[in-house]
N, C-alpha and C positions, 0 to 999 in steps of 0.2 A: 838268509837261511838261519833260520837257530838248532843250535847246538842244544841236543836236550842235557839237562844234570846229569845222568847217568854215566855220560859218556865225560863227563869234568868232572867225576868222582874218580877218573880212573887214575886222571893224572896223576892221585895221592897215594895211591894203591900199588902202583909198579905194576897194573893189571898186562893182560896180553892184550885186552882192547885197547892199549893207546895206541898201534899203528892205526886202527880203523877209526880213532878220533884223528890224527895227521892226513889221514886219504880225505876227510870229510871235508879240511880245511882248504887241504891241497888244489881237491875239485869242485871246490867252492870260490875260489879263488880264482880258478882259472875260464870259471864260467862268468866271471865277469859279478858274482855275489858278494852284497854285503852279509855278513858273520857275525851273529850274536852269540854269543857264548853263557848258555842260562846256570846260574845257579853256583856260581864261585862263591866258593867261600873261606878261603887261603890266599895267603900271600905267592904263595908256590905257584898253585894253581893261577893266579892272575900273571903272574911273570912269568909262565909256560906259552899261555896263551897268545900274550901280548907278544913275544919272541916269537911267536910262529903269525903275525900279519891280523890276529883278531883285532880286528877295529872296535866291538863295542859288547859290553860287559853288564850281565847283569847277577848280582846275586847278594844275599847277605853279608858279604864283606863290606859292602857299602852301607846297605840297611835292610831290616824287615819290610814285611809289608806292612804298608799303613795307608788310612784315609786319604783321599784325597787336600784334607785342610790340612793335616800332619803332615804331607807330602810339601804345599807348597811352604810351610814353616822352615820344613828341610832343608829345601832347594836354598831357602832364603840364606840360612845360615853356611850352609857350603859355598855359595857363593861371595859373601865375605871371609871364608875361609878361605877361600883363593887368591880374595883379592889379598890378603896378609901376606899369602906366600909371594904374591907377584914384588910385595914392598918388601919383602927380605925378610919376615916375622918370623923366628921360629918355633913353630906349629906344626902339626901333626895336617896332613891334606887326607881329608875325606872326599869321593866326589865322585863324579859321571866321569867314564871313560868314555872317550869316542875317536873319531875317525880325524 
């Protein structure tokens, strides 16, 4: 199930819709659903999410859209980004959320 932005804009807002973004999770959850969560673009917002069981993230806190060549450029570079962090470097981790 994905979470449309609308509803992960709220989380920065203190809106009255964030119970019905928690109910969406909730029963998402319990029906056995993977959770995407579209359109993060805060640290807050990813650390709300991730606290509440969302397994996988997508939004400009990671990156814009881009090409597919410029995409796997990306991936490439995140992925020694990682690995730096696994050897103890420290660096800033940019990267894929998942499950």
């Amino acid at each position: 199930l994905k979470i449309d932005r609308t509803f992960i804009d709220t989380i920065d807002t203190s809106s009255d819709d964030v119970p019905v973004l928690d109910t969406i999770i909730t029963l998402s959850q319990r029906l056995g659903l993977n959770v995407v969560a579209e359109g993060v673009s805060t640290q807050h917002q990813l650390r709300y999410i991730l606290s509440h069981g969302v397994g996988f993230v997508q939004g400009f806190l990671y990156a814009r859209p881009m090409e597919a060549n410029d995409f796997m450029s990306w991936l490439g570079k995140s992925a020694q980004r990682q690995n730096g962090l696994l050897k103890g470097e420290n660096e800033s981790a940019s990267g894929l959320v998942a499950e």
